[in-house]
C-alpha positions in Angstrom: -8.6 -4.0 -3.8 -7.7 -6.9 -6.3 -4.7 -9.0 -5.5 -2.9 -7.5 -8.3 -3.0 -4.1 -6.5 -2.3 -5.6 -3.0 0.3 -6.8 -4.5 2.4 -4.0 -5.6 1.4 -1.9 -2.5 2.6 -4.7 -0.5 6.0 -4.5 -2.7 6.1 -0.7 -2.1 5.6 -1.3 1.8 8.0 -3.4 1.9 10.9 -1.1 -0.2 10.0 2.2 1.8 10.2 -0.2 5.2 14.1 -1.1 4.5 14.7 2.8 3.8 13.2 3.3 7.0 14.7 -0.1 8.9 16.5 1.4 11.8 19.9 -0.6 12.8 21.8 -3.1 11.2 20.0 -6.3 11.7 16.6 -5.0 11.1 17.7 -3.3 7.7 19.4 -6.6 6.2 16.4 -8.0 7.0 14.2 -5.4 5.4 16.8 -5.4 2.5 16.4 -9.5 1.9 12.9 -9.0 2.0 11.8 -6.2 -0.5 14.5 -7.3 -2.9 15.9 -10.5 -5.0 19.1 -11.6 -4.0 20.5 -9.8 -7.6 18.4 -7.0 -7.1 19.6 -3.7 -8.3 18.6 -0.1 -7.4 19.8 2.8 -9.8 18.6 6.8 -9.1 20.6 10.2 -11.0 23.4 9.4 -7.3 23.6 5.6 -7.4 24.1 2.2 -9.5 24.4 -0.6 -6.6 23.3 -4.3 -6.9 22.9 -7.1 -4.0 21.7 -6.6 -0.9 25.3 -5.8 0.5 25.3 -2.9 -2.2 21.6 -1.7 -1.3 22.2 -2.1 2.4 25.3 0.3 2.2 23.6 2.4 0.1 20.4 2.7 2.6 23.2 3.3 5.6 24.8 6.2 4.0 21.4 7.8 3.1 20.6 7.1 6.7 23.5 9.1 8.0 23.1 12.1 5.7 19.6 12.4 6.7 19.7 11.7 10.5 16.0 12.1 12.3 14.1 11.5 8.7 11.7 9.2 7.2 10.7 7.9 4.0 7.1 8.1 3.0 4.6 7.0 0.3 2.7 9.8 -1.2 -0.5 9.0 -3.6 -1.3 5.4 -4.8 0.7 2.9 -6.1 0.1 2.3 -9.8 1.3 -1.0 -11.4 0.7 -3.9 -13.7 2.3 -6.8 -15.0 5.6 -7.0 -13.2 6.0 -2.9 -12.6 5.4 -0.7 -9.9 5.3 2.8 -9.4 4.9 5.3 -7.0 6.1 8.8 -5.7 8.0 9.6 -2.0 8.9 11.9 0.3 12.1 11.8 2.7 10.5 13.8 5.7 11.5 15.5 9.0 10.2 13.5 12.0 11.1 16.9 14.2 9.5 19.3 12.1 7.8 17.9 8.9 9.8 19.4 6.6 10.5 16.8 3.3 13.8 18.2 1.3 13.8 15.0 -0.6 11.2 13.8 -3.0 10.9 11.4 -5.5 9.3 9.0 -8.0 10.6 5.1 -8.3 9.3 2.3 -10.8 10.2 -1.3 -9.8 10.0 -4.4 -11.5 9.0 -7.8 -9.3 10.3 -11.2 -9.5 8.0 -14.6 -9.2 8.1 -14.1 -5.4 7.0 -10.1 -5.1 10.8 -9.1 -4.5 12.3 -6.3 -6.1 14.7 -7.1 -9.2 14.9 -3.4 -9.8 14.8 -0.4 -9.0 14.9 3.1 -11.7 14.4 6.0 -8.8 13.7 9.6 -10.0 14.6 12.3 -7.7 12.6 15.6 -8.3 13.2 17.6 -5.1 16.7 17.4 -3.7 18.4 20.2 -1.5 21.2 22.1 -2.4 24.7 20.7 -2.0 23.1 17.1 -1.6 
């Protein structure tokens, strides 16, 4: 794996760990460290920037989706400053996964997320 790869899988790892951050400290911690302080996220449901944005934004998702994880699926494909990859929100009880997606980030000079463009391409009704 080049360094260039690592480094957008690490970038990934790092955005699907604050989704999944359970509890208030550990997700401002997971927030500060996937994205820039001015860091923006934007999907078809939401146009939030800073971490006290993202971080409510995160919370809410949490609560509407009790007892559910976020997870990579595939490979994350990037270069220059640009990541992509595809996700799944999935049922720790049964694994069902109502939610699905596609995101592209951009990085900054230190690996943290200046933006966010999220796709969502399987959402359930009344969501």
């Amino acid at each position: 794996m080049s360094a260039q790869t690592d480094r957008y899988e690490s970038a990934a790892a790092r955005y699907l760990g604050a989704w999944n951050a359970k509890g208030a400290e550990a997700l401002g911690k997971a927030v500060a460290a996937a994205w820039a302080p001015d860091g923006s996220y934007t999907d078809p449901l939401a146009d939030v920037s800073g971490h006290e944005q993202i971080t409510g934004l995160i919370t809410a998702a949490q609560q509407q989706f009790p007892g559910f994880v976020f997870r990579l699926t595939g490979t994350v494909d990037g270069h220059h400053d640009t990541a992509r990859f595809a996700w799944e929100l999935v049922s720790e009880v049964d694994g069902s996964a109502p939610v699905a997606g596609f995101d592209v980030i951009t990085l900054d000079g230190e690996d943290r997320i200046r933006t966010v463009l999220g796709f969502l391409d399987r959402v359930p009704a009344g969501a």
